[in-house]
MARKESE-238227 format. One line per 4 residues: their letters; for each residue x, y, z of N, C-alpha, C. Coordinates in steps of 0.001 Angstrom, whole numbers, plus 524288, in hexadecimal, padded with zeros to 5 digits. Atoms other than C-alpha are relative to their C-alpha. Layout:
<pts>
A = X,Y,Z,X,Y,Z,X,Y,Z | ...
</pts>
This chain:
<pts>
XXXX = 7FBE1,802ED,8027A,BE9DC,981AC,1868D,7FD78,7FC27,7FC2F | 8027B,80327,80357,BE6CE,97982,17A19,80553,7FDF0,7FE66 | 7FC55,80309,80051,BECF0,96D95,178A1,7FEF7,7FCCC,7F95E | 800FE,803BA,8058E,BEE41,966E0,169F3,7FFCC,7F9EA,800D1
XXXX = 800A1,805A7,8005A,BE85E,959E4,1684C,80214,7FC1D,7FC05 | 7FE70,8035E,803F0,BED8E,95798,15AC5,803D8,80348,7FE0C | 7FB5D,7FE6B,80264,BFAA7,95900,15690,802E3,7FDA2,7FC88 | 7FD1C,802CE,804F0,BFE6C,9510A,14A9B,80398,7FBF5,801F0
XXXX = 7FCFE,80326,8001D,C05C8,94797,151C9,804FE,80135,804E6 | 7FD57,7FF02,7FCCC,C0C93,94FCD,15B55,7FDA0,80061,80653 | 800A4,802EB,7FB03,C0C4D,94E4E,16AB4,7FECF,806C4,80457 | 7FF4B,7F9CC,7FD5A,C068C,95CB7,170CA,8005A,7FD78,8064F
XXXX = 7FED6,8007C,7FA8D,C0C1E,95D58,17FCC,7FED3,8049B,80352 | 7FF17,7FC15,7FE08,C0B0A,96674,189DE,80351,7FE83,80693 | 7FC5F,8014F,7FB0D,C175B,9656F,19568,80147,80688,802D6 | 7FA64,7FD42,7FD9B,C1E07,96B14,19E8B,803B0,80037,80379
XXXX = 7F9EF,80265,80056,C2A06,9643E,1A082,80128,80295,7FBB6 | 7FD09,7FF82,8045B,C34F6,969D1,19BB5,802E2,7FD20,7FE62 | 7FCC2,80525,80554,C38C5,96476,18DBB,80639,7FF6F,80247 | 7FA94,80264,7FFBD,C4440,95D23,18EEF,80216,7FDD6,8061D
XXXX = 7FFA9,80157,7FC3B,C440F,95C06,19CD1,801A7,7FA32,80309 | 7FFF6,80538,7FD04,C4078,94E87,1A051,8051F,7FC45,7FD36 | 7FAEB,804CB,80182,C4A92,941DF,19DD1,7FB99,7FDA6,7FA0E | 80311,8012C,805D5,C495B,93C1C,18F9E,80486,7FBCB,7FEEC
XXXX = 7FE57,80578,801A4,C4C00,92F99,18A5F,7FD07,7FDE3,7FC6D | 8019D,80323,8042C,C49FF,927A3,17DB4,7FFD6,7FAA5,80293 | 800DC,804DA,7FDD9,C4AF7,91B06,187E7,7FDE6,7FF8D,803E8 | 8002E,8002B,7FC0C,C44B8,916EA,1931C,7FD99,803EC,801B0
XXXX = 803A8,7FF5C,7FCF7,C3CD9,91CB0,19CDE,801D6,80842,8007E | 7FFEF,7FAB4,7FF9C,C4251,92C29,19C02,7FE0B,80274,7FBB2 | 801C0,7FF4D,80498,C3DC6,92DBE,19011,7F92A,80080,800A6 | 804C3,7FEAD,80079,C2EAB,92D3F,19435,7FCBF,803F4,804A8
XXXX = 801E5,7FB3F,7FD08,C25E2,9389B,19944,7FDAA,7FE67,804E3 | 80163,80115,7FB5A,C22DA,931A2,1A4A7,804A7,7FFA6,80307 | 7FC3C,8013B,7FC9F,C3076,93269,1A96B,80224,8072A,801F4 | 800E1,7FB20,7FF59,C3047,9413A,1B015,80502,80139,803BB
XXXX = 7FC83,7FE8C,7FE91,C3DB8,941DD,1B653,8034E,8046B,7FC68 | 7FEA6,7FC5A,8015A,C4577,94D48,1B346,7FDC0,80495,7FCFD | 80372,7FE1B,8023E,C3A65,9540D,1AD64,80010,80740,80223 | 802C9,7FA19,7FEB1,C3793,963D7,1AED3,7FA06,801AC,7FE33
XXXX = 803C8,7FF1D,80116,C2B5C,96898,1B122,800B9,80515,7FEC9 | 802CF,7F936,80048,C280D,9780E,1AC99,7FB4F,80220,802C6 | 8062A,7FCA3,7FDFE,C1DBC,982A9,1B0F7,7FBFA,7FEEE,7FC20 | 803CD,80087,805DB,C196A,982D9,1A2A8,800AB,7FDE3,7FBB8
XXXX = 7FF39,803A1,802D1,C1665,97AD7,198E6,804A2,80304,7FB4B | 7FCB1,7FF12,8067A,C1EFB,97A4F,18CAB,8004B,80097,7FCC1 | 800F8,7FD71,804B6,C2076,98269,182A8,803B5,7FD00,7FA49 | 7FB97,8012D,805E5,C25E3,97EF6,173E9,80452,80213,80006
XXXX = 7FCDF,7FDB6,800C0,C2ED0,9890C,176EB,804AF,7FCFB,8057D | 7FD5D,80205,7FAB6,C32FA,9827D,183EF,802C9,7FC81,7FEAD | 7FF52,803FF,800BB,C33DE,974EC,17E33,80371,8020F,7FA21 | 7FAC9,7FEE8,802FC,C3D57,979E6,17228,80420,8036F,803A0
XXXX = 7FB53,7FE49,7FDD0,C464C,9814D,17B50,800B2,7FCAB,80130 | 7FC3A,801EE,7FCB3,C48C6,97638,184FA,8019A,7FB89,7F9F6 | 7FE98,802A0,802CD,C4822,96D81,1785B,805C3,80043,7FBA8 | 7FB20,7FC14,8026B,C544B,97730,1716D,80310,7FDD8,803A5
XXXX = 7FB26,80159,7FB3F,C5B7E,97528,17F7C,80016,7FB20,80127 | 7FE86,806A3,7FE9C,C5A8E,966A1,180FD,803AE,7FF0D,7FB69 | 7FC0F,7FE8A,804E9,C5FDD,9676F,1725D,80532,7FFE0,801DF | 7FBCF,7FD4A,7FEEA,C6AC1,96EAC,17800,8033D,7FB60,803C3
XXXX = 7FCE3,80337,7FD2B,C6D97,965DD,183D5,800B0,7FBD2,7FCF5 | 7FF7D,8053B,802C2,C6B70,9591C,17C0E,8041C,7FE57,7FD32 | 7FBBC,7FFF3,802A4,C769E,95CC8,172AF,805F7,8011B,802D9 | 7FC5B,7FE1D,7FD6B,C7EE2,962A0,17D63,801D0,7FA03,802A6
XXXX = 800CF,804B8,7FF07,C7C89,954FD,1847C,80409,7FB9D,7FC19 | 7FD75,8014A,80527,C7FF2,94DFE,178E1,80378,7FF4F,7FDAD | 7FA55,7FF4C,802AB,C8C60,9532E,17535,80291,7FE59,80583 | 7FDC5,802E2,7FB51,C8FF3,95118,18578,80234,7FB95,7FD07
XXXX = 80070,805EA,7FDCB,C8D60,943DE,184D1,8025A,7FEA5,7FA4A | 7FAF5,80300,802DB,C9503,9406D,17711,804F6,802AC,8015F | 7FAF3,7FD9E,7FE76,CA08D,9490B,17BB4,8024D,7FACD,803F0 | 7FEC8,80456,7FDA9,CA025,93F8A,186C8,80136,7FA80,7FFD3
XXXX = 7FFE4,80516,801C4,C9F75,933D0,17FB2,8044A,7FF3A,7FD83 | 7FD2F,7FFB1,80378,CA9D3,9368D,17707,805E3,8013C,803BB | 7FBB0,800F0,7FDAF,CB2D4,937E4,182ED,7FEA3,7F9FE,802D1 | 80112,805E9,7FD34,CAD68,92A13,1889F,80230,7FCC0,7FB3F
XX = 7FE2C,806E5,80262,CAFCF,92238,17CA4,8065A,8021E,7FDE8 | 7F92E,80068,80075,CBF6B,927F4,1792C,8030F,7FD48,803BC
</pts>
């Protein structure tokens, strides 16, 4: 296995947790990789191809989500 040392600026990883898995937050304490609740582990690490599918299907829920939760809102404030 050969790992790149120099990448212009970008961050090479190798996981395997699956993407999207764990809890995520722009505030506070879920937001950092030391916080490993709800997390999935895999057999094998993660492929580019792995990490754009679940990244397509979070897509998917995120917007599905999304529209929920203003549908809902929009019967709370009438």
């Amino acid at each position: 296995m050969v790992l790149p040392i120099y990448s212009k600026g970008g961050v090479p990883s190798i996981t395997k947790v699956t993407p999207f898995s764990a809890a995520n937050s722009a505030i506070g304490i879920k937001g950092e990789t030391t916080f490993f609740k709800y997390q999935k582990v895999q057999d094998k690490t993660v492929t580019t191809a792995d990490y754009e599918k679940a990244y397509k299907n979070w897509l998917k829920e995120k917007e599905e989500s999304n529209k929920k939760a203003q549908e809902e809102l929009a019967k709370h404030v009438k």
